[in-house]
VEXKOLSE-36302 format. One line per field, with one value per residue (C-alpha): residue number from 1; residue in one letter; x, y, z. Coordinates in pm, 1 decimal. Layout:
<rs>
num	c(NUM, ...)
residuo	c(A, ...)
X	c(X, ...)
Y	c(Y, ...)
Z	c(Z, ...)
</rs>
This chain:
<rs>
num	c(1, 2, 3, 4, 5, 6, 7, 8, 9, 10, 11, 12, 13, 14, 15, 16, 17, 18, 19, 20, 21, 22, 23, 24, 25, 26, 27, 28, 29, 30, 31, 32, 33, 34, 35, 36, 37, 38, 39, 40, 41, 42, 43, 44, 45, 46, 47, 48, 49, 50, 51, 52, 53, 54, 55, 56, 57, 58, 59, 60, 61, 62, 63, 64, 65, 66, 67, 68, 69, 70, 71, 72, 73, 74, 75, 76, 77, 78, 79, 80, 81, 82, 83, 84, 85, 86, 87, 88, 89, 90, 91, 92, 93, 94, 95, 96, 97, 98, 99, 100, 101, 102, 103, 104, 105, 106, 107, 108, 109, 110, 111, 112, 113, 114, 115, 116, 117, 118, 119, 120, 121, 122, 123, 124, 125, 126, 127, 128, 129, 130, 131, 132, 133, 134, 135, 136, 137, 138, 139, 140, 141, 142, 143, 144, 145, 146, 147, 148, 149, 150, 151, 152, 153, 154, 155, 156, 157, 158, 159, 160, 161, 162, 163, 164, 165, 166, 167, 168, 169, 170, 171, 172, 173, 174, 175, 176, 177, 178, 179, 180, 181, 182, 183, 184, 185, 186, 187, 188, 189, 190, 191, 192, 193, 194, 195, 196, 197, 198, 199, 200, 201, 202, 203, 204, 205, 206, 207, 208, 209, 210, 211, 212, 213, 214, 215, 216, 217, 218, 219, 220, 221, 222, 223, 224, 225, 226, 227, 228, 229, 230, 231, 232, 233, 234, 235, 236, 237, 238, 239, 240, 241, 242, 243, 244, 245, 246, 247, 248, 249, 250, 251, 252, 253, 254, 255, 256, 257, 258, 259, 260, 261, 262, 263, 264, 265, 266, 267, 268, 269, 270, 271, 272, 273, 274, 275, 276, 277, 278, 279, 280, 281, 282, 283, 284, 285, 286, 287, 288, 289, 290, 291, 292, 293, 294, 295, 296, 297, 298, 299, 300, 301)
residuo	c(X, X, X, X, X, X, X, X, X, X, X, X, X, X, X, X, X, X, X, X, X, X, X, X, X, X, X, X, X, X, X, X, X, X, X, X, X, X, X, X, X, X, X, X, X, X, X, X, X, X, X, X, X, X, X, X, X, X, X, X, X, X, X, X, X, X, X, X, X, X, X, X, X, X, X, X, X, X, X, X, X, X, X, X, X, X, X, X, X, X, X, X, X, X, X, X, X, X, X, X, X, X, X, X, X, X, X, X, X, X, X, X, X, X, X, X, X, X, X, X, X, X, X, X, X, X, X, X, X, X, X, X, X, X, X, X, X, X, X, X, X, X, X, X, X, X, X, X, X, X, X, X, X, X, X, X, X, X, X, X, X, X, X, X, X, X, X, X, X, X, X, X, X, X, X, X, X, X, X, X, X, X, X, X, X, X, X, X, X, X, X, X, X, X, X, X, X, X, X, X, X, X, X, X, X, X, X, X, X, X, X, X, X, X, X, X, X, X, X, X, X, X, X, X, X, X, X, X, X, X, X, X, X, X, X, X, X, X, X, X, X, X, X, X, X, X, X, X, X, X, X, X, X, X, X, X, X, X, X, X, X, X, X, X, X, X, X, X, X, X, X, X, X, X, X, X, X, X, X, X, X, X, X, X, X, X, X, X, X, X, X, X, X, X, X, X, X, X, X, X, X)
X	c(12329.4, 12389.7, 12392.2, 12627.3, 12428.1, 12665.6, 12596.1, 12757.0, 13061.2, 13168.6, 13347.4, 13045.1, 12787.9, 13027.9, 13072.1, 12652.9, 12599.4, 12879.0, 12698.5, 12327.7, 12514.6, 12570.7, 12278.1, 12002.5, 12150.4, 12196.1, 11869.4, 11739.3, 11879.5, 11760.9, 11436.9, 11421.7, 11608.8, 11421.9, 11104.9, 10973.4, 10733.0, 10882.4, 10697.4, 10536.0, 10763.8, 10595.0, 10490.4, 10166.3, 10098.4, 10026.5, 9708.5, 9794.1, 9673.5, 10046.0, 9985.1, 9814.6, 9723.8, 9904.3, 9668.3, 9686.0, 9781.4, 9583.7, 9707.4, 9403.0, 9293.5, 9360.1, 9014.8, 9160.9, 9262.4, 8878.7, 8795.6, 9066.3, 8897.1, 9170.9, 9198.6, 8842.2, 8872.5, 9194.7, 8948.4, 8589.2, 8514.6, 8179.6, 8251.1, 8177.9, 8373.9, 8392.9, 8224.3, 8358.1, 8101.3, 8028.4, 7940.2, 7610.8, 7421.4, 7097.0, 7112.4, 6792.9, 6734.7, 6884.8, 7218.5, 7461.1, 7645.1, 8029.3, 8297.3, 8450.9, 8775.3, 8968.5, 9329.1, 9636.0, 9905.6, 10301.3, 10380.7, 10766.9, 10817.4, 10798.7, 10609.5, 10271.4, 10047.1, 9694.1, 9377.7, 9185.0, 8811.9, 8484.4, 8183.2, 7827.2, 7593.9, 7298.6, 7327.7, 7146.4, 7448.0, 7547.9, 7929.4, 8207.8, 8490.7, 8838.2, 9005.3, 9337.6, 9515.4, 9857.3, 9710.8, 9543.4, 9196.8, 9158.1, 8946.0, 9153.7, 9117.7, 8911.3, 9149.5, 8928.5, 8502.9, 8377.2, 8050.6, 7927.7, 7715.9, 7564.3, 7778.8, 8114.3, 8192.4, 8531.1, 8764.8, 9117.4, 9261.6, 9676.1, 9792.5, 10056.9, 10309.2, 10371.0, 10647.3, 10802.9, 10884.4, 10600.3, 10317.0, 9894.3, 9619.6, 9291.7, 8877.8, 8667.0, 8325.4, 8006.9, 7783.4, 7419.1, 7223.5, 7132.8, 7547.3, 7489.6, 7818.0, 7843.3, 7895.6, 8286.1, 8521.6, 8839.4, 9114.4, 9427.7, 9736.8, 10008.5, 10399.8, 10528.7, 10893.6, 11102.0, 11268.7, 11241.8, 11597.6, 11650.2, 11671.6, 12028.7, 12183.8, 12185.6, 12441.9, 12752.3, 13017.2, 13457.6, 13639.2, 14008.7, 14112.5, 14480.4, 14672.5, 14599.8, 14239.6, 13937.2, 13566.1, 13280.6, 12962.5, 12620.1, 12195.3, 12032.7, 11711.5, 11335.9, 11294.2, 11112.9, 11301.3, 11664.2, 11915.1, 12301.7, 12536.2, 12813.6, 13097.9, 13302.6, 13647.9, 13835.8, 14159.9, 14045.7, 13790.8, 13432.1, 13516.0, 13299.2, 13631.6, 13557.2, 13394.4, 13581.9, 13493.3, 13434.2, 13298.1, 12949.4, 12863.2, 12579.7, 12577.0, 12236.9, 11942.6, 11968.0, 12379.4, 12652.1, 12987.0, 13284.2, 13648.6, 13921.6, 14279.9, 14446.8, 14809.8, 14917.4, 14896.3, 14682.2, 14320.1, 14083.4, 13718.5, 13423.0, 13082.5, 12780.2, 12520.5, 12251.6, 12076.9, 11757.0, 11651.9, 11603.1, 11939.8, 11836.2, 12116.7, 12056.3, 12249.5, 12585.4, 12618.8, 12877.1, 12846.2, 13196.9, 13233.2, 13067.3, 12783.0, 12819.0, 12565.4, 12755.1, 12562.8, 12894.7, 13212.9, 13481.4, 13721.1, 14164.6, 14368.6)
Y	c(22686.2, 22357.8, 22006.9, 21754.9, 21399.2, 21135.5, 20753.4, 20478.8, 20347.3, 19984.9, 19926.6, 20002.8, 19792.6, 19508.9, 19558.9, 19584.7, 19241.3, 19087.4, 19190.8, 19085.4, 18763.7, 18680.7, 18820.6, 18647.2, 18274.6, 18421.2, 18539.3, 18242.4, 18009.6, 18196.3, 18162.5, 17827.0, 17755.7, 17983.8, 18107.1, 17892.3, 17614.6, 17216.3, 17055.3, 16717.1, 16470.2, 16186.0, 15976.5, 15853.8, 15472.9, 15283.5, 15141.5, 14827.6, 14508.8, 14413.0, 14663.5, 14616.2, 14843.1, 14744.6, 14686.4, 14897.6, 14636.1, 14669.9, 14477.1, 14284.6, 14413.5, 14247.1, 14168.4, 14089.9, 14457.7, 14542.9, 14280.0, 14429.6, 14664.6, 14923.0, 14935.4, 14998.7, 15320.8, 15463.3, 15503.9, 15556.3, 15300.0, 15051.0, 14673.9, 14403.8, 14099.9, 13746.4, 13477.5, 13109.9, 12825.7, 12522.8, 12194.4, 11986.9, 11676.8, 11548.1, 11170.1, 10964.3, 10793.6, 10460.3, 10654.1, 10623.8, 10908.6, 10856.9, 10884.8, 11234.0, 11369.2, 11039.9, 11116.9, 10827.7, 10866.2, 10717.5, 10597.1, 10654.3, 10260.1, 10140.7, 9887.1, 10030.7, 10316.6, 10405.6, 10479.3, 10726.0, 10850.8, 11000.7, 10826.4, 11053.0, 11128.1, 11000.1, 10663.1, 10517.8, 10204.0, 9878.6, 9906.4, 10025.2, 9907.2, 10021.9, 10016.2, 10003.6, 10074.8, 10114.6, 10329.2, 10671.5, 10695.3, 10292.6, 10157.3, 9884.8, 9607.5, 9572.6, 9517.7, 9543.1, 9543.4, 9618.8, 9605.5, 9949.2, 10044.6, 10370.6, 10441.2, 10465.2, 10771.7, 10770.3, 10482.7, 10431.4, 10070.3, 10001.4, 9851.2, 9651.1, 9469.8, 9758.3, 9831.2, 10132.7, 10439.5, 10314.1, 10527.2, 10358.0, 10513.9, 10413.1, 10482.4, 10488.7, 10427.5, 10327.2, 10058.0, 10006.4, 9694.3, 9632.6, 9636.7, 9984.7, 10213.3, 10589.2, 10790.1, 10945.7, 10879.1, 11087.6, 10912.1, 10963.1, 10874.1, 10763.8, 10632.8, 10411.0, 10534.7, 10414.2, 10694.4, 10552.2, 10434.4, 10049.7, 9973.3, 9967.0, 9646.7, 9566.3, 9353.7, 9458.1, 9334.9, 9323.4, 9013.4, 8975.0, 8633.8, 8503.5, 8617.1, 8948.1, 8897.5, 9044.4, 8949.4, 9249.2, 9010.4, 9164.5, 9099.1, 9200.1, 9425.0, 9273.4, 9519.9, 9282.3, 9518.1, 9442.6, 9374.6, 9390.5, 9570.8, 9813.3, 9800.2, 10168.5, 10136.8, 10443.3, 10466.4, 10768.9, 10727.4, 10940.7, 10956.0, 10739.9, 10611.5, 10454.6, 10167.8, 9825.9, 9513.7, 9243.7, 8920.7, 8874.2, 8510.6, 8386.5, 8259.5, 8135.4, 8297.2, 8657.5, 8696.8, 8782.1, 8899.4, 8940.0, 8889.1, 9173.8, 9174.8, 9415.2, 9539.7, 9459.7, 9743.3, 9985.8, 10079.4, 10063.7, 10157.9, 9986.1, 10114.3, 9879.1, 10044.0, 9836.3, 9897.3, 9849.8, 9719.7, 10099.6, 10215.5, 10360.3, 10351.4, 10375.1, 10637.7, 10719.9, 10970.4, 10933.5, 11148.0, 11174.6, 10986.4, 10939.5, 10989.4, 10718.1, 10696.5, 10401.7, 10075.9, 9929.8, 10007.2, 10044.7, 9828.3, 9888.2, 9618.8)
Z	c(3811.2, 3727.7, 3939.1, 3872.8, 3923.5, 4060.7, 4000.0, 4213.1, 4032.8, 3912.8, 4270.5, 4514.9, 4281.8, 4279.8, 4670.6, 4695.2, 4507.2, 4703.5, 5033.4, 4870.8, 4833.5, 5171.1, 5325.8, 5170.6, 5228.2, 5609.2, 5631.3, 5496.2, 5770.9, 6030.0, 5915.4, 5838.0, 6170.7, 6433.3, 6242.1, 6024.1, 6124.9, 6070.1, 5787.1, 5919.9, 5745.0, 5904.4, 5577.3, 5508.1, 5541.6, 5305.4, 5299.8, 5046.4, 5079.9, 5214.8, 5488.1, 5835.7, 6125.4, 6468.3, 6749.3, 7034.9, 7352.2, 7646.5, 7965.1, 8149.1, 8468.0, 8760.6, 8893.2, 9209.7, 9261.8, 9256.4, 9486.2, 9767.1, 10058.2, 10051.9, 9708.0, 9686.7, 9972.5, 9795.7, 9446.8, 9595.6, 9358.0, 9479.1, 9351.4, 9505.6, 9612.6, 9505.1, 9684.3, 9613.4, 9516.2, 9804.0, 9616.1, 9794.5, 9674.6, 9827.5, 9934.0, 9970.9, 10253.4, 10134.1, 10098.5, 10408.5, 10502.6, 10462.3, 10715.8, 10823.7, 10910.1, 10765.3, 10838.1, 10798.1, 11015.1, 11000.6, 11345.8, 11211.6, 11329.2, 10986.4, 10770.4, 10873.8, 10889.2, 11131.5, 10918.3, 11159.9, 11110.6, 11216.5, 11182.3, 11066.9, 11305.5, 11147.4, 11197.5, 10847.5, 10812.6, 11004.7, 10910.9, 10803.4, 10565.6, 10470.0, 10080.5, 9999.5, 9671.4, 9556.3, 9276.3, 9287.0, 9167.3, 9208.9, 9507.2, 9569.7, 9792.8, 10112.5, 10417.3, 10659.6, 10768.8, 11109.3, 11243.5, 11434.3, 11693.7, 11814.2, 12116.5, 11832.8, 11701.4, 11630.7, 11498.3, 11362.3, 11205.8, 11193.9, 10864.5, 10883.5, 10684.4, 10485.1, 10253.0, 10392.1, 10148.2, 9913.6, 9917.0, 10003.3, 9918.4, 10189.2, 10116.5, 10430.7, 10317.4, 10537.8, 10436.7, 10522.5, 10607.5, 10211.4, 10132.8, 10015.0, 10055.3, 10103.4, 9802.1, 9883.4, 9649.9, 9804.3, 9889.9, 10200.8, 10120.7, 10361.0, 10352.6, 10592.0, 10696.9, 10999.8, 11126.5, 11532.9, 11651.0, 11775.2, 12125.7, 12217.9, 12321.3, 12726.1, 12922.4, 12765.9, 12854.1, 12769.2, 12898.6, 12867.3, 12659.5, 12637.3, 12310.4, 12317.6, 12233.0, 12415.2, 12385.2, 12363.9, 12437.3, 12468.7, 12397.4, 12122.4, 12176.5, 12131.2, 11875.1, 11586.9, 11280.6, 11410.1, 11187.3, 11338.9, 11572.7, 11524.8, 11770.3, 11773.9, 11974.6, 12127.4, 12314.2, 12493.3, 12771.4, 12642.3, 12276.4, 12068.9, 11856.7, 11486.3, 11367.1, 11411.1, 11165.4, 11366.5, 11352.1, 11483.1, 11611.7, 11835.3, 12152.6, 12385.7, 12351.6, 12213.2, 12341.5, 12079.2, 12085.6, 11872.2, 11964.2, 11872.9, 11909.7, 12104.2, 12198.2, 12582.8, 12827.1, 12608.8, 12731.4, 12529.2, 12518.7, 12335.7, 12272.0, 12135.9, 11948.9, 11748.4, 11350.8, 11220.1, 10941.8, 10771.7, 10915.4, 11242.9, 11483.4, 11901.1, 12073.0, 12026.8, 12286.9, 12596.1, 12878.6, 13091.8, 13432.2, 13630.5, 13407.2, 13158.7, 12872.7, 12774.1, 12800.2, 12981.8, 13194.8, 12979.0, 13032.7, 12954.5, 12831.4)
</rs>
């Protein structure tokens, strides 16, 4: 008996290469995709003379973090702490000690300044003398020597006839019987400012005049940095009012007053305070009747 053999025909081999067609470029991405392992791309450098390595950056330690007690529980970690440096000098015997706790003071009067100190207990000097400079760093001029004794310990000089808002600079230095001073060399500075308010001015007094004048007459305070007056008029009893320009002129001894023209049958109410020379002003506060901060009864015209 005989077998027919049957081949594939021209349409299924077509059909096969077709399908080999896609499958292989499908099979190919999902390999490359899922599968296969990336290739290191990352080039290689190149080691020229026009290249250069970059340094890896460390940040400093904070040495202060080791030197902290809780720090040093949290990590276990043993270091120990910092201990700051004390400076010391040996003086011979022909050395006097220097002063201690020198301090300068503003007594907020102005135009002067109190130089305060401590004198050493061993008592290896005979005085005791004061510098003054308007420059850091530069001793300056003496301003002032006193003799000591053993029963002083502490002491304290007022400058005066200072310019206030300008800074001094003062060296407290011991001296011995030879002229020998102590070795210190730091300086105190200090700035005379006036910030204490003027006395205000006593006896004040309103007196009516004819055509429609009054005159506000008063005394001038003792205070030695006085300069002038300001005269504030109000129509309403306890209000301070504004500033009036009035003419200032002398009369015996320390009395002023100043004249201003009014309008008949209106009250009004003047208040006298006096400036310093830095612009201090006395009290401008009124209290209402019957307690009067005013230095006078006001008086309506």
């Amino acid at each position: 008996m005989l077998v027919q053999k049957t081949g594939l025909n021209k349409r299924t081999k077509i059909l096969l290469i077709i399908f080999a067609g896609l499958l292989l470029p499908a099979g190919y991405f999902v390999y490359s995709t899922y599968l296969a392992k990336p290739a290191d791309t990352t080039p290689i450098a190149d080691l020229s003379n026009n290249s250069y390595v970059q340094p890896v950056v460390v940040t400093p330690l904070d040495n202060r973090l080791l030197d902290d007690a809780q720090v040093r529980s949290f990590t276990g970690i043993d270091v120990p702490g910092f201990v700051e440096q004390q400076a010391g000098i040996y003086l011979d015997d022909q050395t006097p000690l220097p002063p201690s706790n020198i301090s300068v003071t503003n007594p907020a009067t102005g135009g002067r300044l109190v130089v305060s100190w401590e004198l050493p207990a061993a008592r290896n000097f005979d005085s005791v003398k004061l510098y003054r400079s308007d420059v850091p760093g530069v001793k300056g001029e003496s301003i002032y020597t006193v003799a000591v004794d053993g029963t002083v310990s502490v002491m304290n000089f007022e400058d005066t006839g200072l310019v206030n808002q300008h800074t001094y600079f003062y060296l407290a230095v011991t001296v011995n019987a030879e002229g020998r001073e102590s070795q210190n060399v730091q300086q105190f500075a200090g700035t005379p400012v006036d910030t204490f308010p003027p006395s205000a001015p006593s006896a004040v007094t309103v007196n009516n005049m004819e055509n429609d004048r009054v005159e506000i007459s008063w005394l001038v305070p003792p205070d030695p940095d006085f300069s002038t007056v300001r005269i504030y008029r109000s129509n309403q009893q306890g209000t301070l009012g504004s500033v009036i320009p009035l003419t200032v002129t002398d009369g015996d001894g320390n009395q002023q007053s100043a004249i201003d023209t009014v309008t008949p049958n209106v009250a009004y109410y003047y208040t006298v305070t006096s400036v310093d020379t830095s612009g201090n002003e006395s009290s401008t506060d009124i209290l209402a009747a019957p307690y009067r901060a005013n230095p006078f009864q006001p008086v309506g015209y």
